[in-house]
Phi, psi and omega in degrees: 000123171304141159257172168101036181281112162266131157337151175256143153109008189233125183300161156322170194260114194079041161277138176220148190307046189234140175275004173275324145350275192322299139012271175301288182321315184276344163287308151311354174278295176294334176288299167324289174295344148276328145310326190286321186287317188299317141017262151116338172325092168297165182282353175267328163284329185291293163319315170313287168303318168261031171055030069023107198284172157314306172328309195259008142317307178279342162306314197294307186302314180271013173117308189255035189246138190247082170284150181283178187292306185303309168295317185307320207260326186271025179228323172324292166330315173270011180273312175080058201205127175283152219268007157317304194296340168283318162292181194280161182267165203277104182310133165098001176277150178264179182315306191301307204289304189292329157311292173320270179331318182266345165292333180293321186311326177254013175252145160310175172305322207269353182224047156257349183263007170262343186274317203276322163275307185309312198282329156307323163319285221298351174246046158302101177230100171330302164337305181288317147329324194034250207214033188280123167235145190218121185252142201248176181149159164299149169303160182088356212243003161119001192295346188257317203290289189287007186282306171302318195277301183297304157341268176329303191293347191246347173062054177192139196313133161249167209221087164263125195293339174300314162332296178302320173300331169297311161290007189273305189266345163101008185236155156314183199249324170292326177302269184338315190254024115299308185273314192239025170110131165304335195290295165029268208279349186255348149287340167286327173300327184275351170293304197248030130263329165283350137331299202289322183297334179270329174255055190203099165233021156234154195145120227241108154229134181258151142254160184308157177284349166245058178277272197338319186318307214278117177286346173328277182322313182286319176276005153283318175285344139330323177285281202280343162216130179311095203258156183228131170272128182247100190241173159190193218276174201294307199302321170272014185273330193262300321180286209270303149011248195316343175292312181297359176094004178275121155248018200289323175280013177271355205284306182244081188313303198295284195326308176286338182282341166288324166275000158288317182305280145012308178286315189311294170316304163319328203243026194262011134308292166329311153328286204318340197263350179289167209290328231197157171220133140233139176250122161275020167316129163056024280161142118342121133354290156339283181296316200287319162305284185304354118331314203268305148294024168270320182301311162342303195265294136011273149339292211279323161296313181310302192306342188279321207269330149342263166320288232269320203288000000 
């Protein structure tokens, strides 16, 4: 079944009498209608192929069809255009910037997190780290233990952020994100890390292990703190769990450890972009510290070769 059928004598759905609407509408009409032609595409194909009736295809092509995301996406497909290219560019981007955008547009996929890591180098400014150190990880993996310890070795506040969100929203953190939701609980985490970063610039901040979900969040603490992945192996992740008094992952053994494997995996690219790895595998406390303040002194001579250079 085509979507996008409109009643004749009825705008299209959520059109409205305005003229930057109008406006706005008849630039995706060209856009739309100059993919097609480069092409080689009739408009009864296109309609086909994005399941579109013709009509209102041809509404879209003039201007006077107002599309949902959904119809937009689904002619994109069939363009075989990622569906940026069907909208208007964005007011206030300079020459360079709208270059850069339409060159990413045309690179394949597999090679934007290397385009993506470049670019991130070059607006690297060290200076902004100061003296921020931030361990990122899965629970279990020593980001509180070795946190602490290193603060104290550096003579600086340690700061963990889930606390603050806690004292922020007055509830625990499974409570928060029971009554009001992950979105939430991931807007209070990036409120009271860009807090802490602005009134700190020396500091040991542990964070949730699912700071990566929110890409904000990881790339403001990628900017702004010199981050260490504090990993280790999945069993010894379940193992120091359950030492700290969670027996909650004893209920189903096999199952959590397939979903610890399963997180890991999901998020060990993301880990992976941090300035630093210590893996605590098999280590002592002891031993593991004395690593962690070698990455430290490590940070810190760079950021002095910085400033001088």
């Amino acid at each position: 079944m085509a979507i996008g059928k409109e009643k004749p004598g009825l705008p299209a759905a959520g059109s409205a009498p305005d003229g930057r609407t109008d406006a706005f509408a008849a630039v995706i009409g060209s856009l739309v209608r100059s993919a097609r032609a480069k092409r080689g595409m009739t408009r009864r194909q296109l309609a086909e192929q994005s399941r579109t009736s013709e009509r209102y295809l041809a509404q879209i092509e003039s201007g006077q069809g107002n599309p949902s995301v959904v119809v937009l996406k689904s002619i994109a497909e069939a363009l075989d255009l990622p569906m940026i290219e069907l909208l208007p560019r964005t007011r206030g981007r300079s020459e360079a910037l709208e270059r850069i955008v339409d060159l990413l547009i045309r690179l394949p996929q597999s090679e934007l997190p290397a385009i993506a890591d470049l670019i991130e180098g070059r607006a690297d400014r060290s200076a902004d780290r100061a003296r921020r150190i931030a361990l990122v990880g899965l629970r279990g993996a020593g980001k509180s233990t070795l946190g602490r310890r290193l603060a104290q070795h550096l003579d600086c506040p340690f700061i963990e952020v889930d606390r603050l969100v806690e004292r922020e929203y007055g509830a625990s953190i499974p409570d928060l994100i029971e009554i009001a939701g992950l979105s939430t609980f991931r807007r209070y985490e990036q409120t009271c890390l860009e807090r802490v970063i602005e009134r700190h610039t020396a500091a040991v901040i542990a964070t949730a292990g699912g700071i990566v979900a929110n890409p904000d969040s990881y790339a403001l603490l990628l900017r702004r703190t010199h981050t260490v992945w504090i990993k280790a192996r999945p069993d010894e992740h379940m193992r120091r769990v359950m030492a700290q008094g969670d027996f909650r992952p004893m209920a189903q053994n096999r199952e959590a450890m397939a979903d610890l494997v399963a997180i890991l995996e999901a998020r060990r690219a993301d880990y992976g972009r941090a300035g630093a790895i210590l893996d605590t595998s098999g280590d002592t406390v002891d031993e593991s510290f004395t690593k962690l303040a070698e990455i430290a002194a490590r940070f810190a001579d760079g950021a002095k070769q910085g400033i001088n250079s």
